[in-house]
Legacy VTK file of the C-alpha trace (Angstrom):
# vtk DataFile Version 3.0
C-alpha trace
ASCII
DATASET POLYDATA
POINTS 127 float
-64.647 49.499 105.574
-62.656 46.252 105.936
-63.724 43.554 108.121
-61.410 40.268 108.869
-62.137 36.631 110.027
-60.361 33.846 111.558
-61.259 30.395 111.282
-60.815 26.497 111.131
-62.024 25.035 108.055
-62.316 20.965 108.695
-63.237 18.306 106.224
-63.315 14.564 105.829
-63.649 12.820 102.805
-65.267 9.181 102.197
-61.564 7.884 100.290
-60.881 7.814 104.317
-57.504 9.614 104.002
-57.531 11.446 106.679
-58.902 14.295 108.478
-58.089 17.772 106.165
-58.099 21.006 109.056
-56.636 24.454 107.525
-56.710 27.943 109.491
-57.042 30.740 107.548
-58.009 34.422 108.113
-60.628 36.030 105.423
-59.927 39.570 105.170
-62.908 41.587 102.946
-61.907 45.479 101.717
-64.895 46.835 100.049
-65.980 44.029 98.062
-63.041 42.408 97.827
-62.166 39.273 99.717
-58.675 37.689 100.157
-57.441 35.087 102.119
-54.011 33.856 104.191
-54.149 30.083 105.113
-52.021 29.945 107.819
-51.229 26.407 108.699
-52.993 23.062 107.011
-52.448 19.331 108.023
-54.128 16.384 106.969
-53.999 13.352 110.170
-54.085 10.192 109.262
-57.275 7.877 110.237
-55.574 5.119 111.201
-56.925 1.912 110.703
-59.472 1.849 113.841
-60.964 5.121 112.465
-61.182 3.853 108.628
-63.040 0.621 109.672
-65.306 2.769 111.790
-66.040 4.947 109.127
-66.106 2.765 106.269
-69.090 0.869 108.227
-71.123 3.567 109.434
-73.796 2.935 106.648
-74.272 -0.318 108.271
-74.976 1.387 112.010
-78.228 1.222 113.778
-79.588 4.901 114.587
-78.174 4.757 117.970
-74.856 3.694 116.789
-74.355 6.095 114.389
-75.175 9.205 117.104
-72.365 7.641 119.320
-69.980 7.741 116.462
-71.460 11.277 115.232
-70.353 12.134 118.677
-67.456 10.519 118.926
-65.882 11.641 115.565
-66.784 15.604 116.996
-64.806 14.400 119.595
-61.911 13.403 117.513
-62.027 16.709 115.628
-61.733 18.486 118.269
-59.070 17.300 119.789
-56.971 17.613 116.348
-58.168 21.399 116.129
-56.713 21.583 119.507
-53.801 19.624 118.583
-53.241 21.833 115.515
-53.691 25.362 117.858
-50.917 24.547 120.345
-48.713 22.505 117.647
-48.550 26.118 115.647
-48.891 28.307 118.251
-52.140 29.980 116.884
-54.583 31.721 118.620
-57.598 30.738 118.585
-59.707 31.488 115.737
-62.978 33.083 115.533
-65.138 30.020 114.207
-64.524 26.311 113.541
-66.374 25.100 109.768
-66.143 21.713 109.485
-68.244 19.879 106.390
-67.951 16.551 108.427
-68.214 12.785 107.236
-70.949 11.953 104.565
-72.542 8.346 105.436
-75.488 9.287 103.075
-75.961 11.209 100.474
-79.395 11.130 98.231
-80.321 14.191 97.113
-82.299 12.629 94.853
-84.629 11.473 97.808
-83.662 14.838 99.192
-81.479 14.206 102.213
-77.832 13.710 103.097
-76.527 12.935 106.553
-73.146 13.941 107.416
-71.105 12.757 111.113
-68.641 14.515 113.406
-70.899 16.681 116.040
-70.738 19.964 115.727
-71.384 20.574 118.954
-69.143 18.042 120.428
-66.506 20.496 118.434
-67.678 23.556 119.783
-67.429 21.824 123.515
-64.473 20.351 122.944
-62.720 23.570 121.684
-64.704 26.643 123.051
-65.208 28.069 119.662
-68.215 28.445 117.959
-68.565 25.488 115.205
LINES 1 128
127 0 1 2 3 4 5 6 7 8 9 10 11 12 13 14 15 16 17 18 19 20 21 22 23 24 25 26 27 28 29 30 31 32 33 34 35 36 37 38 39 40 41 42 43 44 45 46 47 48 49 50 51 52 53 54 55 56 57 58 59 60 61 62 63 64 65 66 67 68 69 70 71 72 73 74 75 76 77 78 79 80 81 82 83 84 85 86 87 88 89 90 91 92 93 94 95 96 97 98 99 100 101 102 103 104 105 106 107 108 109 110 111 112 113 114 115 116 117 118 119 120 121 122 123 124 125 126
């Protein structure tokens, strides 16, 4: 039996470089899995976005959810960017890792930005 899966993987990573989004399709025969990545960009931050991220350590709590929402926001307008840009169709899920602002897993959390459900509104697939 073979089953197959579309989807948007999304990451961003604390050197600030950008914004890395990649659609693939997972394809699984028996027990084996392969892969196709279809189309990959990495969008620049900008310097508004770099500041904005390079502070968020310093945020109060309600800061931080307004720029956990507004990054989701961001994302999901460069999925949808990315879609119509390459003419895809639109994948079964979106995976995005998001932005770390903490990370202490020695104290046994880590908190990572860019809603997830501010994705899955933005872009009516499932994130």
């Amino acid at each position: 039996m073979s089953q197959r899966i579309s989807a948007i993987g999304v990451m961003s990573g604390t050197s600030l470089d950008g914004l890395d989004i990649a659609y693939c399709s997972f394809s699984k025969n028996g027990v084996k899995w392969s892969y196709v990545i279809y189309a990959a960009r990495c969008v620049d931050y900008g310097p508004d976005w770099r500041k904005r991220l390079a502070e968020a350590h310093n945020l109060s709590g309600e800061e931080l959810a307004l720029l956990d929402a507004d990054l989701g926001r961001f994302i999901a307008n460069q999925v949808n960017l990315l879609l119509m840009d390459k003419g895809l169709p639109r994948p079964d899920i979106i995976a995005s890792h998001g932005h770390t602002v903490f990370h202490a897993p020695y104290r046994g959390y880590t908190v990572q930005i860019g809603s997830g459900a501010h994705i899955a509104s933005g872009t009516g697939i499932t994130t």
